[in-house]
N, CA, C and O of each residue as an XYZ file, in Angstrom:
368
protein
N     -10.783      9.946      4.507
C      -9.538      9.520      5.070
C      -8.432     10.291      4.367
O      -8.419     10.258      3.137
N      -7.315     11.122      5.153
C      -6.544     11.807      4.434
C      -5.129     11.330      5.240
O      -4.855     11.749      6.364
N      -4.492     10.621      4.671
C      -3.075     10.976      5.165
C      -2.108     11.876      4.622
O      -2.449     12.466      3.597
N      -0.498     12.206      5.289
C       0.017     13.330      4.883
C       1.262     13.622      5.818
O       1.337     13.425      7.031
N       1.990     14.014      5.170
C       3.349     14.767      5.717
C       4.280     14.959      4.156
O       3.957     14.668      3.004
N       5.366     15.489      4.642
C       5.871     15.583      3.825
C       6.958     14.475      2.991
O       7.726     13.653      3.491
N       6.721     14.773      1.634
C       7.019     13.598      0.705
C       6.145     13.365     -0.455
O       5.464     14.123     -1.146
N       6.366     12.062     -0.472
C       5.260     11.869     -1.528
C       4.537     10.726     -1.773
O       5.144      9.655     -1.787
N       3.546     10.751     -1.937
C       2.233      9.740     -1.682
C       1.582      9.579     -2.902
O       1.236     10.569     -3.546
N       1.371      8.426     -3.301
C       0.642      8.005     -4.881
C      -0.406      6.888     -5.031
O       0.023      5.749     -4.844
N      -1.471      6.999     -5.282
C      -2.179      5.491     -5.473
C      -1.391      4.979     -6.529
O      -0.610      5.578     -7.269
N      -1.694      3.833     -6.497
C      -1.265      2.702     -7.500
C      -2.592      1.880     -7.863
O      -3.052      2.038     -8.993
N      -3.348      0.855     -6.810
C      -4.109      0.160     -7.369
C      -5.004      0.010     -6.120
O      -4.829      0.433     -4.977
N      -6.056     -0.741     -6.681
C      -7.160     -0.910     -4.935
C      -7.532     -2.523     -5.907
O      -7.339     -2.840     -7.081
N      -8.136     -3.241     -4.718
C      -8.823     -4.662     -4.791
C     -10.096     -4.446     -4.048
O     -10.019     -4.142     -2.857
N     -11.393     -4.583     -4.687
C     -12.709     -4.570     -3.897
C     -13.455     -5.857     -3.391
O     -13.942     -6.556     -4.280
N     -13.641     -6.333     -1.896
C     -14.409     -7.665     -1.885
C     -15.605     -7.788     -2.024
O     -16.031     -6.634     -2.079
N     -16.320     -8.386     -2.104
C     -17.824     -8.908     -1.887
C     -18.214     -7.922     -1.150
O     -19.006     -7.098     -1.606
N     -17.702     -7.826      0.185
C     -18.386     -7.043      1.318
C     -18.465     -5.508      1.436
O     -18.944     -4.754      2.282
N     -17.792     -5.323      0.230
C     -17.687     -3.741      0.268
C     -16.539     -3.235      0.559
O     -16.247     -2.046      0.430
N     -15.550     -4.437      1.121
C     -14.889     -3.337      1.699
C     -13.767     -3.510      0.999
O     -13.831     -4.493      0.260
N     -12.465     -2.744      0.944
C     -11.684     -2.582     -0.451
C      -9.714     -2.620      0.504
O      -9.502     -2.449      1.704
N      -8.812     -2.860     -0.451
C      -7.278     -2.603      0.253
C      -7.062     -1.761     -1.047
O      -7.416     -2.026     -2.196
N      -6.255     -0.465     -0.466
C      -5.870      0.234     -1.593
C      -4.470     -0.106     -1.145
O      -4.126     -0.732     -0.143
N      -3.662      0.490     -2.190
C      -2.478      0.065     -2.381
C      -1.444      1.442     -2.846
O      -1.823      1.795     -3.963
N      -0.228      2.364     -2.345
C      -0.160      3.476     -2.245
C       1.507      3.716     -2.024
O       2.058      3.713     -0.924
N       2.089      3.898     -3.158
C       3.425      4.156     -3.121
C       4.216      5.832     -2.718
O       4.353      6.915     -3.287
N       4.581      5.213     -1.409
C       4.784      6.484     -0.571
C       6.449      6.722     -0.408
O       7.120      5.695     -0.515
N       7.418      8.399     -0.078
C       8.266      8.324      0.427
C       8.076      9.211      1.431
O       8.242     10.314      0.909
N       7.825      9.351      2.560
C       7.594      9.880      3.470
C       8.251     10.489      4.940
O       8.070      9.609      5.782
N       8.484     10.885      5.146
C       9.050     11.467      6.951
C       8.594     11.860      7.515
O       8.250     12.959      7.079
N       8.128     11.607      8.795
C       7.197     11.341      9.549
C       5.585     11.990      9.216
O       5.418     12.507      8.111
N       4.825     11.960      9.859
C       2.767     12.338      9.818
C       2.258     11.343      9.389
O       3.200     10.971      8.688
N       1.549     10.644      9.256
C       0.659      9.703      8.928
C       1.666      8.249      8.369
O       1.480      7.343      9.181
N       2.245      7.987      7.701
C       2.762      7.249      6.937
C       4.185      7.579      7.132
O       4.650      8.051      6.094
N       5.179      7.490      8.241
C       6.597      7.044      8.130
C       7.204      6.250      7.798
O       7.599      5.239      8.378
N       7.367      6.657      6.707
C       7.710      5.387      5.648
C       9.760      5.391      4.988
O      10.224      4.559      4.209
N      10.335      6.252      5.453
C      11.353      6.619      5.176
C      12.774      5.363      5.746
O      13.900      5.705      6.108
N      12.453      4.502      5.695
C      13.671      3.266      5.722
C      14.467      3.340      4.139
O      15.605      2.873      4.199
N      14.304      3.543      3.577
C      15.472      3.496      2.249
C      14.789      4.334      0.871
O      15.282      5.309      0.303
N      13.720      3.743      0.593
C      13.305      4.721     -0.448
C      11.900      5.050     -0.513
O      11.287      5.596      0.404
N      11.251      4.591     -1.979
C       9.712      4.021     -1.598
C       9.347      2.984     -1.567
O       9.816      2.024     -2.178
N       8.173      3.011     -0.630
C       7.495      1.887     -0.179
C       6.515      1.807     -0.137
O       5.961      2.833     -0.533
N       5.564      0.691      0.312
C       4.155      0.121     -0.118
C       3.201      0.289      0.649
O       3.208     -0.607      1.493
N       1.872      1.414      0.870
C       1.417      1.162      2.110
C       0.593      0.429      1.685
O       0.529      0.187      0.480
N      -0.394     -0.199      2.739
C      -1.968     -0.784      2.168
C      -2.573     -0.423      2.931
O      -2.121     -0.424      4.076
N      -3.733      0.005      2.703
C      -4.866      0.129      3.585
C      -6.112     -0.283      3.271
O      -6.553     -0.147      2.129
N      -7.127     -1.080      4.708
C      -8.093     -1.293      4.235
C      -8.762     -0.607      4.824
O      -8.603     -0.049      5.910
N     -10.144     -0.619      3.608
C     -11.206      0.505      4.185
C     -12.660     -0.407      3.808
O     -12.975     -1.051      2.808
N     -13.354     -0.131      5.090
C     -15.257     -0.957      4.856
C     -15.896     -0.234      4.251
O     -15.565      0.868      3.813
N     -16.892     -0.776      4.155
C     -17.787     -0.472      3.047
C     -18.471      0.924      3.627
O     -18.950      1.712      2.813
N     -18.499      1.143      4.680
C     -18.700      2.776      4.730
C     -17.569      3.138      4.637
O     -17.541      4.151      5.336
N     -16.821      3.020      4.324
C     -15.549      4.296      4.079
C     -14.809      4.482      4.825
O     -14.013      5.406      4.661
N     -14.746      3.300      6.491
C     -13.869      3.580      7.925
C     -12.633      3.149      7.553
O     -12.435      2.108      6.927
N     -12.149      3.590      7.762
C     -10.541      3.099      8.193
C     -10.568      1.756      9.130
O     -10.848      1.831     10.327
N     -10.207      0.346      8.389
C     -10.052     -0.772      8.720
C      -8.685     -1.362      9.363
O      -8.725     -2.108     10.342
N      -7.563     -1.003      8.789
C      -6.606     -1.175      8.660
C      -5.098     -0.866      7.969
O      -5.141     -0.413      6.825
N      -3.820     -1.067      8.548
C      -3.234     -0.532      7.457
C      -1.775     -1.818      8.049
O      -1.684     -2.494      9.074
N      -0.685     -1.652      6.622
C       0.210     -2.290      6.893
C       1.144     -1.276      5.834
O       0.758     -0.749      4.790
N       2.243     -1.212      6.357
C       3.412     -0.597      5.662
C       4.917     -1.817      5.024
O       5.685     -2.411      5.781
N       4.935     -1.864      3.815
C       5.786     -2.829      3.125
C       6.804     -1.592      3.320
O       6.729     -0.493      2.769
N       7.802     -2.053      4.266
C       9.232     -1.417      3.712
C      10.231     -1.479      3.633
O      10.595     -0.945      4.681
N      11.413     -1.871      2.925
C      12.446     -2.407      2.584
C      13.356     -1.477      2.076
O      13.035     -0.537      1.349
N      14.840     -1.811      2.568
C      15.874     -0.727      2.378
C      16.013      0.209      0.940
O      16.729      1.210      0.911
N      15.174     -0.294     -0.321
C      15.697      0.499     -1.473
C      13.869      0.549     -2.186
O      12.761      0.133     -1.847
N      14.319      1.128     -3.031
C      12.878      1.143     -3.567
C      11.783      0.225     -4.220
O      12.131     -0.508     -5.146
N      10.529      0.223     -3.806
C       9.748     -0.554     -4.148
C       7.926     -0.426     -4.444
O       7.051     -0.466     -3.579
N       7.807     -0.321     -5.434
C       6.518      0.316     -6.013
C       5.244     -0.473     -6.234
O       5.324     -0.756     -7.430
N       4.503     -0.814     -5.936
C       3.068     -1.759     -6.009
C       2.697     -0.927     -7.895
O       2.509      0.276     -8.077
N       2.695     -1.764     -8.745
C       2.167     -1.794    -10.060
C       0.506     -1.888    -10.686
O      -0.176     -1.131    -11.377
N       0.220     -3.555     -9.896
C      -1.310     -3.463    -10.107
C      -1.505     -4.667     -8.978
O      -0.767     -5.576     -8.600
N      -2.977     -4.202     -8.585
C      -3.049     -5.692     -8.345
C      -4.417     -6.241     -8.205
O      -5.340     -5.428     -8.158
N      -4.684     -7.536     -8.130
C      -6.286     -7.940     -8.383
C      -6.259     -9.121     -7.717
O      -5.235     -9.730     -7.406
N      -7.343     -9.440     -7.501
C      -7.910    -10.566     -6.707
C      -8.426    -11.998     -7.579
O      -9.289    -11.895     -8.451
N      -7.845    -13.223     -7.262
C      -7.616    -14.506     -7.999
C      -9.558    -14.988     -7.724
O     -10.439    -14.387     -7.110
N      -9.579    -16.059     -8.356
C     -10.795    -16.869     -7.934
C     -11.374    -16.880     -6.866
O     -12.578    -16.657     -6.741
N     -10.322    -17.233     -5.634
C     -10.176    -17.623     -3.950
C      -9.361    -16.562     -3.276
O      -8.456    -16.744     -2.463
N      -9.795    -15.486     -3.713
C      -9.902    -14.014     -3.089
C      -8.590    -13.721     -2.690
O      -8.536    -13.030     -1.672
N      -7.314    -14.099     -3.280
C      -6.035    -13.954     -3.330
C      -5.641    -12.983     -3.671
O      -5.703    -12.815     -4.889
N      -5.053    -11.872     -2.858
C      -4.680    -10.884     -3.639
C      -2.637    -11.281     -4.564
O      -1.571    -11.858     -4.354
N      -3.342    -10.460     -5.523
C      -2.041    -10.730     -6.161
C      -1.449     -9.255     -6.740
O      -1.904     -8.525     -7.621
N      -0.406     -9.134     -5.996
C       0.684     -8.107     -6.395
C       1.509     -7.667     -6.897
O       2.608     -7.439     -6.392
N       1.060     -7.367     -8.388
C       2.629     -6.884     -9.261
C       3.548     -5.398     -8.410
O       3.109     -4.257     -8.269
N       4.471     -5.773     -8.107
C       5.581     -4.564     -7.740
C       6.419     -4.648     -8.667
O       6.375     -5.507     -9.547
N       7.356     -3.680     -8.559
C       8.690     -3.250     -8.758
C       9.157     -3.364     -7.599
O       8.340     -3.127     -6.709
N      10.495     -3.728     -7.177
C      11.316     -3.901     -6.442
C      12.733     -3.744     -6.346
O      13.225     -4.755     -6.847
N      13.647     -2.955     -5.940
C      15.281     -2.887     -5.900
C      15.729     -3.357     -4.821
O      16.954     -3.376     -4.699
N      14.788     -3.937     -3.594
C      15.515     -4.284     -2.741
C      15.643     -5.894     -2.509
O      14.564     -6.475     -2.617
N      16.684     -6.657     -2.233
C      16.857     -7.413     -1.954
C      16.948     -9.182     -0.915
O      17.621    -10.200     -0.755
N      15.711     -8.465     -0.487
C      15.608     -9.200      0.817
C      14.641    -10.138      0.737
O      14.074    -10.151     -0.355
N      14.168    -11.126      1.726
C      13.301    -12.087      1.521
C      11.664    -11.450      1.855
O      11.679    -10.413      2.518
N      10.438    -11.917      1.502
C       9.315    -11.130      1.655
C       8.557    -12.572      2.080
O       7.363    -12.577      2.380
């Protein structure tokens, strides 16, 4: 799985389930190709991927100023929990 355009794209952290299959977590600033992510600064993608390696899913966190995914891990009851950084102000 490769995404891409121009900007800049970073892992940060991944969470693995039982089933194999994993959400990585990927602080991007981007304009347009794969990941248009360019609303204010950086932002959070996630993506999940199965246990062969398909492309499951994806969701883009993005908010007017910058905001960085730190670490994150999975609770008892399969909670993911998300340390960010954040400058923007809005409700989540």
């Amino acid at each position: 799985m490769i995404f891409g355009a121009l900007g800049m794209i970073f892992f940060a952290d991944a969470v693995s389930f039982e089933d194999g299959s994993a959400i990585l977590f990927i602080n991007t600033s981007m304009k347009g190709g794969d990941i248009d992510s360019i609303k204010g600064g950086k932002d959070i993608f996630m993506v999940k991927i199965k246990n062969d390696g398909k492309f499951f899913g994806k969701n883009l966190w993005e908010e007017p100023k910058d905001d960085e995914a730190v670490k994150a891990i999975l609770d008892k009851d399969n909670n993911i929990l998300l340390l960010c950084t954040s400058f923007s102000m809005t409700e989540i």
